[in-house]
C-alpha positions as CSV (number, residue, x, y, z in Angstrom):
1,X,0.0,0.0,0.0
2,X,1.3,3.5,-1.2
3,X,-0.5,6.3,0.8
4,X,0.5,9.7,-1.0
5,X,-1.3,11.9,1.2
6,X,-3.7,12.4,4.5
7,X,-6.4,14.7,4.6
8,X,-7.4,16.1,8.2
9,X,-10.5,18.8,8.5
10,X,-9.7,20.2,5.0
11,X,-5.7,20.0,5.9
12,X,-3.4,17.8,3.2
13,X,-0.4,16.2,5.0
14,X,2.0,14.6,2.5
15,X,2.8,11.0,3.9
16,X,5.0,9.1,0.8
17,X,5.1,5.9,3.1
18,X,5.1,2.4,1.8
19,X,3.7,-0.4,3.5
20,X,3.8,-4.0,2.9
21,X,1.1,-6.4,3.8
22,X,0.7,-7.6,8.0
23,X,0.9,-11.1,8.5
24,X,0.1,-10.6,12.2
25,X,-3.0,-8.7,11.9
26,X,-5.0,-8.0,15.6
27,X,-8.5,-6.5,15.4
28,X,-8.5,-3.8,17.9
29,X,-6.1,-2.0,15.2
30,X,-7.5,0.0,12.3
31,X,-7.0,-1.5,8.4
32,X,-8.0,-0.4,5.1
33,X,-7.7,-2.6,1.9
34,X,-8.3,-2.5,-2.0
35,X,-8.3,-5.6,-4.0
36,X,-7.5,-5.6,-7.6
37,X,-8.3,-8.6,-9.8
38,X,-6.5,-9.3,-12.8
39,X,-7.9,-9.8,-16.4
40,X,-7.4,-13.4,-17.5
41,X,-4.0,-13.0,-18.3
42,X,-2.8,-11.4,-15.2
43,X,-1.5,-8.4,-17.4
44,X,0.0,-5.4,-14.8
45,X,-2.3,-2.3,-14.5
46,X,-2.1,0.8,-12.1
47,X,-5.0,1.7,-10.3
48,X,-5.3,5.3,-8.2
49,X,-7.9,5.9,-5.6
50,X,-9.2,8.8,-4.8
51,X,-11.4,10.6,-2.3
52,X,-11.4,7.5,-0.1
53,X,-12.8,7.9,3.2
54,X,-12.2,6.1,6.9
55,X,-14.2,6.8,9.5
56,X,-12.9,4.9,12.9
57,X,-14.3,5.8,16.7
C-alpha cells in the first residue's frame, strides 16, 4: 500500500510511506484494503484511488 497523502479537517499532509502487507493482523487496530483482480492473463495495470474515506471511533 502507497499512501501519497492524509487529509485532516480540509488540511493535506504529504505521507509518501510504503507499507507491505501484515501477516500478524490484531482486530483492535485499524486496516484499510483494495483488492485488484486481474484480467485473465494477469496483465499489470495501475490503479489510483481517490477521495477514499475512513471513518474509525
Amino acid at each position: 500500500m502507497h499512501y501519497i497523502s492524509l487529509q485532516v479537517d480540509g488540511q493535506t499532509y504529504e505521507v509518501d510511506t510504503y507499507y507491505t502487507a501484515q501477516s500478524n493482523w490484531y482486530a483492535d487496530e485499524i486496516d484499510m484494503a483494495f483488492q485488484m483482480d486481474g484480467n485473465y492473463a494477469q496483465q499489470p495495470y495501475n490503479v489510483w484511488l481517490d477521495d477514499v474515506t475512513l471513518n474509525a471511533q
